[in-house]
C-alpha positions, 0 to 999 in steps of 0.5 A: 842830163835831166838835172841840167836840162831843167836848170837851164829851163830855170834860168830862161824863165827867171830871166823872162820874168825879169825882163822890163815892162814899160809902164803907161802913165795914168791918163784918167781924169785926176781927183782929190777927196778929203783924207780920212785920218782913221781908214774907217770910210765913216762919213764924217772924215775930219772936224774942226772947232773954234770958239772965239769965247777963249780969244782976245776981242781983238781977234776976229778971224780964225782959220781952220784946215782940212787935209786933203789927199790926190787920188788916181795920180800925183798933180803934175801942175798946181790944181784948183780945188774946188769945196762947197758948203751945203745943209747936212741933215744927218743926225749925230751932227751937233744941232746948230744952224747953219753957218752963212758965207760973208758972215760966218766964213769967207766966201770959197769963190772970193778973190782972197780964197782963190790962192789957198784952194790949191793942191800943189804940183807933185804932192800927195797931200795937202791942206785947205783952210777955211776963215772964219769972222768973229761976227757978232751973232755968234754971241747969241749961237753957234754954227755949223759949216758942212763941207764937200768937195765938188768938181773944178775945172782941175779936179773930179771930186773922189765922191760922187755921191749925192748930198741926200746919199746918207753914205756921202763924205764930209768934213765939219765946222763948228764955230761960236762966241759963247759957250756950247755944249760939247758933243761929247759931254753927255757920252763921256760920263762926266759925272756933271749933270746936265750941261749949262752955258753958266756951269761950263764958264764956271767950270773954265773959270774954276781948271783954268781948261776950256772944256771942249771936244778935245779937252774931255776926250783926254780925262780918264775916270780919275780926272773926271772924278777929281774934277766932279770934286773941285767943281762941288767944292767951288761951287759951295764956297762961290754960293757961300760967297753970293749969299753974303752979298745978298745974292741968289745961287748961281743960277743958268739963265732960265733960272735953274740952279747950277749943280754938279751930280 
């Protein structure tokens, strides 16, 4: 009886534990933030670059894009999103200038930004670009664009903390028309010596490879050290080749030498 009892209690409670709950749609304020590709919570949430060094001189405009994510609820209209440029004074940033809006990058609150600033009806993610203008300052120096996102009239911005918060999210621009050192040359161990702006072309020049960010994040230590041997051997042969034409050593424009060590 007691074993019958206690199945019959079972079941009433399996049954209550199944009934249907209605589940309230979210009424809070929606927000969006730039998605973080690693789940680290770093500062620094995504980067781009572009030199326009490597393009054809017809071309002069890049875009860019920066994945962004819906937090709190799916859009349930397409929703304005609104980024902002500022000054970043964080440390391990490449040290370069800051970029200017109309020179360097189109405007975010021009009429031709206006469409592509959007995180669509019932997306989770999506992608904002930012163009880019071959301006010939970028000849002389790179630049650097520091992005946030800010509150639009569709839209709260997912971090709310202030710029001078040294915990505050962003993402990154470089850009340039000449060469720079990469951020990560002098951390990689190379094996090239001091980074120049003649070296580096030279280098280009030499693998056919650009040489950037992306490029010496793939070599592990047995390209680094056959490429530590091409560029010694080149270089011998190419100094070799200016001495008979009656020319110094390659030479950085501060006129140190160009080595490989």
């Amino acid at each position: 009886m007691k074993k019958f009892f206690y199945t019959i209690m079972y079941a009433v409670i399996v049954l209550a534990s199944c009934e249907q709950v209605e589940l309230k749609p979210y009424e809070g304020d929606p927000y969006v933030g730039f998605y973080d590709p690693r789940g680290f919570y770093m500062k620094q949430l995504q980067s781009a670059e572009t030199n326009f060094v490597y393009m054809d001189e017809s071309i002069v405009r890049d875009t860019v894009w920066f994945k962004i994510v819906a937090k709190a609820s799916i859009p349930p209209a397409d929703y304005h999103v609104k980024i902002r440029a500022y000054k970043n004074e964080i440390s391990y940033l490449t040290n370069l200038k800051e970029a200017e809006p109309g020179i360097h990058y189109v405007p975010f609150d021009s009429k031709e930004m206006e469409d592509f600033l959007i995180l669509k009806k019932g997306h989770l993610y999506d992608s904002i670009p930012v163009i880019l203008l071959r301006d010939p300052s970028l000849k002389e120096e790179g630049r650097r664009l520091t992005l946030r996102i800010t509150d639009s009239e569709d839209l709260k911005a997912s971090d709310r903390l202030a710029d001078d918060d040294q915990s505050h999210t962003f993402v990154v621009v470089y850009m340039a028309d000449c060469f720079l050192e990469p951020a990560n040359w002098k951390y990689s161990s190379l094996g090239l010596g001091k980074y120049g702006p003649v070296k580096h072309q030279f280098m280009v020049e030499q693998s056919g490879e650009r040489w950037d960010n992306n490029f010496i994040s793939t070599l592990d230590r047995y390209d680094k050290t056959y490429y530590a041997f091409k560029f010694r051997n080149a270089l011998v042969l190419e100094n070799q080749k200016r001495a008979a034409q009656g020319l110094p050593k390659l030479k950085e424009k501060d006129g140190t030498d160009v080595e490989f060590s």
